[in-house]
N, C-alpha and C positions, 0 to 999 in steps of 0.2 A: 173525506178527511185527508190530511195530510201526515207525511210521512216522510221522516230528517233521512232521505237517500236523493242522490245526485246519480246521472248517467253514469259519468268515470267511474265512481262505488261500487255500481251494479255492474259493471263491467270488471272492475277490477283494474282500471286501468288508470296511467298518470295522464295529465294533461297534454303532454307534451308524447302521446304516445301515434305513433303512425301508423295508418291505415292497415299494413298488413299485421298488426301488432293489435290492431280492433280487429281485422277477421279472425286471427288464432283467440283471441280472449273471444268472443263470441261463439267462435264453434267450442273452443272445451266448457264455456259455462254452459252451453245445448247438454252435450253430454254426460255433464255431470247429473245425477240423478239425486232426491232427496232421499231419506227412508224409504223402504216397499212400506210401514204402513203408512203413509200419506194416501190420499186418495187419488185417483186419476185429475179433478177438478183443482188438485190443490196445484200438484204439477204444471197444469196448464195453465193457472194463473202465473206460476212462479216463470213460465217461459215465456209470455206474453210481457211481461215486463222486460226481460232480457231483450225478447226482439225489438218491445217499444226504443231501449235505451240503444241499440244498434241503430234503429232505421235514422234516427233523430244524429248518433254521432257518424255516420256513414255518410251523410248528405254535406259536401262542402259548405253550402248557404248555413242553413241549420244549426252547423257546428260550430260556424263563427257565431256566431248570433246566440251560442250557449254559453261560445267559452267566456264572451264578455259581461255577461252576467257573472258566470264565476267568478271572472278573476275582481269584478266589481265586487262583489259579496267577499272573498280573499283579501282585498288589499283594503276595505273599506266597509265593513260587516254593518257598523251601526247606520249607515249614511242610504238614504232615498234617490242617491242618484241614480245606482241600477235599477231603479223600475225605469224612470226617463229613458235611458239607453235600450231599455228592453222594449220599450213599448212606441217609441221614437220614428217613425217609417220602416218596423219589424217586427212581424207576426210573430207571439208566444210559440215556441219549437212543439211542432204538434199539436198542438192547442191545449197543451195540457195542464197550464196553468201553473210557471214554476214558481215559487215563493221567493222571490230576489235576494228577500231579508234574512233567510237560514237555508237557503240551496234546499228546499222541498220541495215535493213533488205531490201532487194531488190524485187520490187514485178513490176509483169506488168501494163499494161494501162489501162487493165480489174478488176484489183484488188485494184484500185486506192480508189472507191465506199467502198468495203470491209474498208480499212484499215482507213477512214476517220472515220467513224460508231465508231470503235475500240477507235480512238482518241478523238471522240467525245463523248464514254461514260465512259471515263477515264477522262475527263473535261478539255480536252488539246485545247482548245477553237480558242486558236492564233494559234496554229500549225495548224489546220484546215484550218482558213482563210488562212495563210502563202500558204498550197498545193493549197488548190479550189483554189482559186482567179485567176491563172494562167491556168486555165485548163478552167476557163470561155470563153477566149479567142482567136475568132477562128484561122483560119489558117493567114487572111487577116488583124490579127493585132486586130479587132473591137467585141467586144459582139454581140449576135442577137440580134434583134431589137424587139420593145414590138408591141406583138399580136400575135408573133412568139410562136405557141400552142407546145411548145416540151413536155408536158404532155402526148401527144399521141404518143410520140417517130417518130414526122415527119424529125428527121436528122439523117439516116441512119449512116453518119458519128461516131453521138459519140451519141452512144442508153441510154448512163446512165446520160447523161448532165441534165437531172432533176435532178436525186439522187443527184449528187452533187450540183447543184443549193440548194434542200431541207435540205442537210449537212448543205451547207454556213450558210441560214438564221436561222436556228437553232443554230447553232453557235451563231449567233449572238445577236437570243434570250435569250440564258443562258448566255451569256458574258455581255450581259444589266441583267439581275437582278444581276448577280455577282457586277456589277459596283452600283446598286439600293444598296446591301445592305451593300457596304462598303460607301455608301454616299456620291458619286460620282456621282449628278443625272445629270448634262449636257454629261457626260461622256456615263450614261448610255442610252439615247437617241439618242446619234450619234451612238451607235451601232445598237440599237433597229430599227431605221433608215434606216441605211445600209441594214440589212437582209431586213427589206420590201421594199427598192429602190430595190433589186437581186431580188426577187419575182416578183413585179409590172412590170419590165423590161423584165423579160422572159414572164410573163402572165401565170405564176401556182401556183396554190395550193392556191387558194383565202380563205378557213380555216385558214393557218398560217399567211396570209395577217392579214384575221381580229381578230387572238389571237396576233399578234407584235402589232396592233393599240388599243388593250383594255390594255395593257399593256404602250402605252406610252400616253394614256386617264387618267392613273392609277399616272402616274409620274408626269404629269402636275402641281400640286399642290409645287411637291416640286423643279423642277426644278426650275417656280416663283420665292421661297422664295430663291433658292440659287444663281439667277441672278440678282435681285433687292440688296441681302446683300453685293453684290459685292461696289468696291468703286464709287465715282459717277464720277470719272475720265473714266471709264468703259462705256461709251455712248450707245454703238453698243450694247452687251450684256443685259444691264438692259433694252435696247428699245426692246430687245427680251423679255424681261417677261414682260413689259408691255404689248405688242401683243399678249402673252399666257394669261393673266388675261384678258383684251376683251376679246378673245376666251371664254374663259370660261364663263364668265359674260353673252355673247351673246346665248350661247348654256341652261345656267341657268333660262335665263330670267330677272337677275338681279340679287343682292347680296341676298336679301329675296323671288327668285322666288323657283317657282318649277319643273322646266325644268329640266334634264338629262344630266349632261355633262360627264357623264362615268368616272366620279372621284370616286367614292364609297362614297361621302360625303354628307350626308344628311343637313339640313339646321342649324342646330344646329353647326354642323361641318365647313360648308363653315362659318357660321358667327367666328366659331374662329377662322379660318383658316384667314379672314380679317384683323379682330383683331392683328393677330400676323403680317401682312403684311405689319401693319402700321408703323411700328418700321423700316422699310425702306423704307418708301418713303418721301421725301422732300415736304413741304407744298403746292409746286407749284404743283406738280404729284398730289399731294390728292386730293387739289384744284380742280383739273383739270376731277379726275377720279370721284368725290363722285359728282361734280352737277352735271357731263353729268347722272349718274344714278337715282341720286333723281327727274329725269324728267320719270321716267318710270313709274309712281312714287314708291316712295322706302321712308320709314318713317324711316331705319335704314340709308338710306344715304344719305336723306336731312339731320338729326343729326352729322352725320361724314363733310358732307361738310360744316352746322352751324361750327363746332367746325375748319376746316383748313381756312372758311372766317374768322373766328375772331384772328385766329395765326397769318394770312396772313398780317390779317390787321394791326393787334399791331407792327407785329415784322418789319414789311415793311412802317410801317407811313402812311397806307391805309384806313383813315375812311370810305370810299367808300363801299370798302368790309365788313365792319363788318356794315354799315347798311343795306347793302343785307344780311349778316345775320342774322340781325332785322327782316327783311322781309319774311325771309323762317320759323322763331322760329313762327311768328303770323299763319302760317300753320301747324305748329305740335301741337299748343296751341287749336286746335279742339279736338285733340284724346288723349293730357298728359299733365299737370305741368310741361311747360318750363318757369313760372312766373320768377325763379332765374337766368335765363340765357336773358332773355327778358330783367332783370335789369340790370344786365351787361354791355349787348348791348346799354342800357341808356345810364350809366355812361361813356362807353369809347368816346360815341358820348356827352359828355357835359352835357344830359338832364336829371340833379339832380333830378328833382321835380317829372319827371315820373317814373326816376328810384325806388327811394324810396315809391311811390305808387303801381307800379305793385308788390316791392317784399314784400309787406304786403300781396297782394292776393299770395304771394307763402305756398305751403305747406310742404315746406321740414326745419323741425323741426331742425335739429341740426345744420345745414346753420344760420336760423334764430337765433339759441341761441346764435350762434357766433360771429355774428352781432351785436346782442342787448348789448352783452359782454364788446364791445368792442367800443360802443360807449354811455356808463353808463352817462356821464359827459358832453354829446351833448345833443340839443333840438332836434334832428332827428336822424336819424341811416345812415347818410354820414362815418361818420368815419369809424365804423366796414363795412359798403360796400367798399369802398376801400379798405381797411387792406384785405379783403376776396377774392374781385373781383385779386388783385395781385398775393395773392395766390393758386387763383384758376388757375391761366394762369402757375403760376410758376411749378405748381405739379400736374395737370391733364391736362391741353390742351399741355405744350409744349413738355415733354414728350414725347408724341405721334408722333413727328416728329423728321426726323434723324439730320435734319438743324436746328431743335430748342432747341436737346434737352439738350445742355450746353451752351445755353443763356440765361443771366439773365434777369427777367424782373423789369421792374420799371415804373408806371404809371405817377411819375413824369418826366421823359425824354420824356413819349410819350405826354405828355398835353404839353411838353417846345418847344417841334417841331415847325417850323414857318408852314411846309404845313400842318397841323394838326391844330392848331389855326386856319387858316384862311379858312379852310373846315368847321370847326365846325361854325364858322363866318358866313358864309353863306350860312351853314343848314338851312332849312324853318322851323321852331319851330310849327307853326299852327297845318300842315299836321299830322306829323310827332309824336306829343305827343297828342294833340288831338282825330285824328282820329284811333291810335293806343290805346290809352286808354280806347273809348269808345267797342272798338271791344273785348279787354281781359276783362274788366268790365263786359259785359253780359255772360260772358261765363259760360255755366253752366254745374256745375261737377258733378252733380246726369247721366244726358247724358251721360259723360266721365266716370262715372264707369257700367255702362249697355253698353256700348261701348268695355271696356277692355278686356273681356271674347273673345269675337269674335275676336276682334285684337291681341289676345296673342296669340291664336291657330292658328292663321295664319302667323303670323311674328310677330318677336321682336322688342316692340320700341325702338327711337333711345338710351333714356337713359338705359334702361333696358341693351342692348346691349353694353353700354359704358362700363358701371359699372359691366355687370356681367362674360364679357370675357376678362377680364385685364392683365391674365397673357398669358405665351406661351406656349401654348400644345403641345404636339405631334400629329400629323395629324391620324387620326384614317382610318379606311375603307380601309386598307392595312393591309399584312401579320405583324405580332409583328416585323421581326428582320427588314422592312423596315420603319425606321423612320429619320425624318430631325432632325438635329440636329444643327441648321445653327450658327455664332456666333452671341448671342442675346443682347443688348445693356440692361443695370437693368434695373429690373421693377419701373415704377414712384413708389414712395412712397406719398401714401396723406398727406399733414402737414398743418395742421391750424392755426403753432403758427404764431407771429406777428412777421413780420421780421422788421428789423431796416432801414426804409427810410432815406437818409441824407435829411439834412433839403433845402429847396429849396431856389431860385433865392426870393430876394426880392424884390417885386414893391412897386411903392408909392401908398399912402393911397389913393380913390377914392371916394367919396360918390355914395352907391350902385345905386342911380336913374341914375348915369348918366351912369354905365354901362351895357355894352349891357348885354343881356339876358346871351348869350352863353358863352361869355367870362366870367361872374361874375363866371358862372357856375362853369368854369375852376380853377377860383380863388378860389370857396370854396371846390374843389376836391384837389387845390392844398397846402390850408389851413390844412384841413383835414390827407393828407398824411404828413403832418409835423409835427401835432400831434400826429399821431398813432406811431411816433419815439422815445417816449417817453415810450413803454410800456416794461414793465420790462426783464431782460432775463430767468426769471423764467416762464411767460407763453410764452416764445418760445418754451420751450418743449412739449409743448400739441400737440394729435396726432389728428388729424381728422377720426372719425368713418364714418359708411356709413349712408347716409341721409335716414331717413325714414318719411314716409308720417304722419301729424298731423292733427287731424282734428281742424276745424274751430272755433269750443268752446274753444278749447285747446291755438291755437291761440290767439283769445282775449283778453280770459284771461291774456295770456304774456302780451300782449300789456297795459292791465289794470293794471298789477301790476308793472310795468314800471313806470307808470304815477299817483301814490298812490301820496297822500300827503305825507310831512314828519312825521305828528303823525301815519298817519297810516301807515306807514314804523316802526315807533319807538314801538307802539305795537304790531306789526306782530314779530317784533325781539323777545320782552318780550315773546309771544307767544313759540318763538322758541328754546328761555332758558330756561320757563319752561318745554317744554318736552324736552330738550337735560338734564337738570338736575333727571327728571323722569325716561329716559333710561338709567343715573349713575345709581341709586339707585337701577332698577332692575338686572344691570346686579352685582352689590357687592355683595348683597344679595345670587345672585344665586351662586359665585364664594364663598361665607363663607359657602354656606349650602354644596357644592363638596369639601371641606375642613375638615368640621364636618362628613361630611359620610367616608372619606378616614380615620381620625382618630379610629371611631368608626369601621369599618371594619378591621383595622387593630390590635386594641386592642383584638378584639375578635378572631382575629385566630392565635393572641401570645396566648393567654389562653388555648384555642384549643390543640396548638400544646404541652402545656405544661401539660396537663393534658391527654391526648389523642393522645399520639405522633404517627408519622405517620413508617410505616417499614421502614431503612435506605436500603439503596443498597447498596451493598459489590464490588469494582471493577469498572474496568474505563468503564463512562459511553459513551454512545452512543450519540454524539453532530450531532444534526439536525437541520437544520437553516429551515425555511418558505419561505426564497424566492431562496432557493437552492434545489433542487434535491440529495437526497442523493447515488445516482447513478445517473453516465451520462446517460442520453436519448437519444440515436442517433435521427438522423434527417430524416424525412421522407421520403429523396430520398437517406439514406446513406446506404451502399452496407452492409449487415450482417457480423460482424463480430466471426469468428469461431474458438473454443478453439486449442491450440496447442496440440501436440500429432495424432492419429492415425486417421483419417478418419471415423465417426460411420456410419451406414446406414440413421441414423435420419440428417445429417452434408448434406451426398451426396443426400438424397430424398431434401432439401431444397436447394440445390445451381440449381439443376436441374429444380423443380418449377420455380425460380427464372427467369431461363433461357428460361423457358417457357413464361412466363407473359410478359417478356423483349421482345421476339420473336413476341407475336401478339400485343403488344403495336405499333411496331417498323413495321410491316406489315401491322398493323390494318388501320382504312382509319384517323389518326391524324397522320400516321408515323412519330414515335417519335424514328428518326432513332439515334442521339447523345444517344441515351437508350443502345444501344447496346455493350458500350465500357466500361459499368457496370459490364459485367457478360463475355465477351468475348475478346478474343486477338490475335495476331498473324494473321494465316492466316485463320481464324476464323471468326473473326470480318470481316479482308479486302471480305470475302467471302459473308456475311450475308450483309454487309454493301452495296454492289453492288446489293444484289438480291430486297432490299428493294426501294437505287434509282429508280430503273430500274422500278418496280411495281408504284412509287409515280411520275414520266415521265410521265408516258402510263395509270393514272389515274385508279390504279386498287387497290384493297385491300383484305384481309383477313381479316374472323372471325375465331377464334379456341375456341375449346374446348378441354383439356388434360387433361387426368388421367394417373399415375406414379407407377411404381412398381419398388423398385431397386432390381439387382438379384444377383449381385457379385460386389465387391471392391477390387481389385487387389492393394498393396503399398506396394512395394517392402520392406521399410523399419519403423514401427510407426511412425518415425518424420519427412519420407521424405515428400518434397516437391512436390512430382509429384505421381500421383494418376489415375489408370482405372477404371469407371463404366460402368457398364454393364445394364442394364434399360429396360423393354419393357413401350412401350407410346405410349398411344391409343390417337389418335390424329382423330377430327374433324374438315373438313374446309367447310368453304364457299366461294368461291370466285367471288368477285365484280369485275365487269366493268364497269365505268362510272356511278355509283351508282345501278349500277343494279345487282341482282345474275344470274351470267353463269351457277354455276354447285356447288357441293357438295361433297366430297370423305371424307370414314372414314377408316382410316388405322390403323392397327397394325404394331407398329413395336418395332425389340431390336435394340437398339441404344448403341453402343461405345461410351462414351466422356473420353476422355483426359482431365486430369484435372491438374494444375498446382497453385502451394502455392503464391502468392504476394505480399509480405509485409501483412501475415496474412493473404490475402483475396483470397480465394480459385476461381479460375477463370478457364475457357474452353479455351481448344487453338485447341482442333480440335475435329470431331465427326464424326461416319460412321456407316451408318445402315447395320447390318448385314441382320436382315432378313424383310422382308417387304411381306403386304398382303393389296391390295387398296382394296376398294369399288365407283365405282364411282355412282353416281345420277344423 
């Protein structure tokens, strides 16, 4: 069979690369090692090809006779003239039969193992699947069946049918994080998938089994958010991340548990990870997903499911639901200040009288100021509770849902409702405001703050959680270049100002005794929001900050100076004129006396200068700005740049460092292999570049230690371009496996670098030790 690899490929090498530059790409591809589980047999097929591709580019005759084919097939792919050329008085290199038409190469049955390894560490990923796949399959058409131990080589027929099983799913595994880090995660899961469905179904290599399944434990997170952001047209799909969020939830223990779902996300993380989930799911899903949870119990998602009963309820004409979320808020009102949202749940249920009693026991201070604000000119604080309650649903609850979050709201549509009136109708008033009153009334907050310490350290409450994970992070507990990036709908913006109700449905006048409780109730909610239409559009632009906790005196007090007389209103003011006019006077004063010192400092150093003049300077001077550099600073990762002209020893000792530092950075255990293409090139880099994959695969690293002597600088001309050093470098290593140290060696050696000019910037393009002396440990 044949097989789309070239000599140069398998070498790793350019065309144009020279001999000593085929021996080093030769000997580190020997060294380089595949996995330990490959077998002995697979190995030696995969080296047998390397040597074949050496013996054939190492032979002068040979080589020419290859490259002309290449560069035929290169310059001329569709055209039959390179077989003529190849076959023209010139034996096929090796006999081995090269395919003119697509640079193939023809290999046995046995060499099948070899030549995969080759492709697969060249990152030809599909081409891999494309050969395995077909070789999986026995004679009778069908795979072997699972339990079938071919680890021990029990099918005499085909002895390397593991190796290539271990090919495939390895394939598969670096074709899933390839897909993971272009952000592709459903993508990359069906591949992920695949390689451990080929493993599972032969029954080997339960290791790479369990490193493909920590790896799609690992994706989980972001698959969710890329199948949920999908449209909601998309049924099948998004019921798929549905079923991965249970998954996870279940393996968790819950949104605030402590369970282990092999996500890497700590609970910090899963809660923003929530957070940001929320922005795709519709309020029926949320509904549906936060009270099955707030039964575990879960104080972050009884709060999330309070907040989608009350969306539920408004935007659906459900007062039903939002007095079940009356009912779940008097449970959180043990362990936090949900006094503001309890009144809420009043108000949208009808019950004025409680509403505005419970939200005097609230403690969220700049809620409260807004309120009072806004209803200056009322005997109660109905007005600004409407005005706030509206805008509370308009720019923090609906938000949060993908179905709600470009609906407007208006409390007047929702009280105009017929099935909404006649729920509230036949609301039980007793139960409901009575016994609910008396239960937040005794509640005591000295408890709730000796309470908070232990329930912080254990999980976030629900508000804490609303308010302090608002925006969309990126998912942490993953490599940096894997990150979700899904399309995100804006962020709510909080606003306070008063928006403009139209004015409502008129009824006729009633005398209050004769109506009922609940309906009046309506009437003066809906009195209310008819007034608040009046407020001007200058305080529509006030922003809402974030609530912070006041205490009880402080409160009060508001309340008290609310309810002043008018004289004592009128001298509070006089009060406050004369010190607004006190802080005129001191600040003129201070503003005449930095006037009088400007003068007087100036007059005295015209005198100064006129009696006691200063040396003039002769010649242009030297302009220095403060917030400029009077030389540019290069940048901390930018390549040294070095003077034109001749090469010095101090030039070449420093590029050569460079390239040192670059080298154990790049091998060291953060392989910081993109480091490499700073200081090197050509076949250089492509060189250095595979020896470092190959170590960062197989979980292995270098420490170095290097000292530098430069001994000769060969430039054939002071300005050329191209430059030979000649160097001895004592080099120490250490080399890790699997975080452990194997061995030690300290070497001498004189090392050749080829050096080459690049746009100023003196770079390596190839190197060879002439002479070498190991020590090994």
């Amino acid at each position: 069979m044949r097989i789309p690899l070239d000599y140069y490929r398998i070498l790793g090498l350019p065309l144009a690369a020279s001999s000593e530059q085929l021996r080093q790409a030769y000997s580190d591809r020997i060294v380089q090692k595949p996995r330990r589980e490959y077998s002995p047999a697979a190995i030696s097929s995969r080296k047998q090809l390397i040597e074949e591709a050496y013996v054939v580019l190492s032979d002068p005759k040979e080589r020419s006779t290859y490259d002309q084919l290449y560069l035929a097939h290169a310059y001329d792919p569709d055209s039959n003239t390179s077989a003529t050329v190849a076959n023209e008085n010139r034996p096929e290199p090796n006999n081995r039969g090269l395919d003119t038409q697509s640079l193939s190469i023809e290999i046995t049955q046995d060499e099948l193992v070899g030549a995969l390894l080759i492709l697969q560490d060249l990152g030809e990923y599909e081409i891999v699947l494309k050969l395995g796949r077909p070789y999986l399959v026995n004679k009778s058409g069908t795979s072997s069946g699972k339990g079938h131990n071919l680890a021990q080589n029990e099918d005499p027929e085909n002895p390397s049918r593991p190796d290539v099983v271990l090919t495939i799913a390895l394939a598969c595994l670096e074709l899933g994080r390839e897909q993971w880090q272009q952000g592709h995660y459903e993508n990359a899961a069906n591949s992920l998938e695949t390689g451990q469905e080929v493993l599972f179904r032969e029954g080997l290599f339960v290791n790479v089994q369990n490193e493909i399944q920590a790896e799609l434990y690992k994706l989980r997170p972001y698959r969710i958010l890329e199948l949920l952001a999908l449209p909601e047209t998309k049924t099948a799909e998004r019921r798929q991340g549905l079923e991965l969020l249970q998954n996870i939830l279940e393996d968790r223990g819950g949104i605030d548990g402590n369970g282990n779902d092999e996500s890497g996300l700590n609970i910090d993380d899963f809660l923003r990870f929530i957070q940001q989930l929320r922005n795709y799911l519709t309020v029926a899903e949320q509904h549906k997903l936060f009270e099955a949870e707030s039964q575990r119990p879960s104080a972050v998602a009884t709060y999330l499911a309070v907040y989608a009963l009350i969306a539920r309820g408004f935007a659906q004409r459900q007062p039903a639901l939002i007095r079940q979320a009356k009912q779940m808020l008097m449970r959180l009102g043990k362990r936090q200040d949900v006094h503001l949202e309890q009144s809420l749940c009043a108000l949208l249920l009808g019950q004025t009288e409680e509403a505005t009693r419970v939200l005097e026991l609230s403690q969220e201070y700049e809620a409260l100021a807004f309120i009072r604000e806004k209803s200056l000119d009322s005997p109660d604080l109905l007005p600004g509770l409407c005005l706030y309650g509206e805008q509370w649903l308009q720019h923090e609850v609906f938000p949060h849902f993908r179905d709600l979050a470009k609906q407007q709201v208006s409390l007047k549509d929702y009280f105009a409702e017929q099935k909404v009136q006649a729920y509230l109708e036949a609301l039980p008033t007793d139960v409901e405001t009575s016994g609910s009153s008396v239960v937040i009334n005794q509640q005591s907050f000295p408890a709730l703050k000796n309470d908070t310490n232990r329930y912080r350290n254990s999980t976030a409450t629900g508000r804490q959680f609303h308010q302090n994970h608002t925006s969309d992070p990126e998912l942490p507990g993953t490599p940096a270049k894997e990150k979700f990036e899904p399309p995100k709908p804006s962020s709510p913006s909080w606003n306070l100002s008063a928006t403009h109700v139209s004015a409502g449905m008129k009824t006729p006048e009633i005398p209050p005794a004769q109506i009922p409780s609940t309906e009046r109730s309506a009437r003066e909610i809906n009195h209310n929001l008819n007034g608040s239409a009046k407020v001007s559009a200058a305080e529509n632009s006030q922003k809402r900050r974030r609530r912070k906790p006041i205490s009880s005196t402080s409160r009060h007090q508001g309340l008290e100076n609310r309810h002043r007389s008018p004289q004592r209103r009128r001298i509070f003011a006089g009060t406050l004129e004369g010190k607004t006019r006190l802080v005129w006077t001191v600040l003129v004063s201070l503003v005449a006396i930095l006037v009088l010192w400007l003068i007087i400092s100036t007059t005295f150093g015209w005198v100064k200068n006129l009696f006691f003049p200063r040396p003039s300077l002769v010649g242009e001077q030297l302009t220095v700005q403060i917030d400029q550099p009077p030389i540019s600073i290069p940048g901390r990762d930018s390549t040294p740049q070095l003077p034109e002209g001749p090469l010095s020893n101090a030039a070449a000792e420093e590029i050569i460092l460079n390239w040192l530092s670059i080298k154990a950075a790049a091998l060291g255990p953060k392989h910081e292999i993109d480091s490499l293409k700073k200081i090197l090139v050509g076949s250089a880099l492509n060189q250095w570049r595979l020896v470092a994959q190959q170590d960062q695969s197989d979980n292995r690293y270098r420490k170095y230690e290097h000292s530098l002597q430069v001994e000769s600088i060969d430039q054939t001309e002071p300005n050329s371009d191209q430059a030979t050093v000649e160097a001895k470098v004592k080099e120490s290593t250490q080399f890790y496996e699997n975080g452990q140290m194997k061995k030690s060696a300290d070497e001498n050696l004189r090392v050749q670098y080829e050096l080459i000019r690049d746009e100023g910037v003196w770079r390596i393009r190839g190197m060879s030790v002439v002479n070498k002396i190991t020590m090994n440990f």
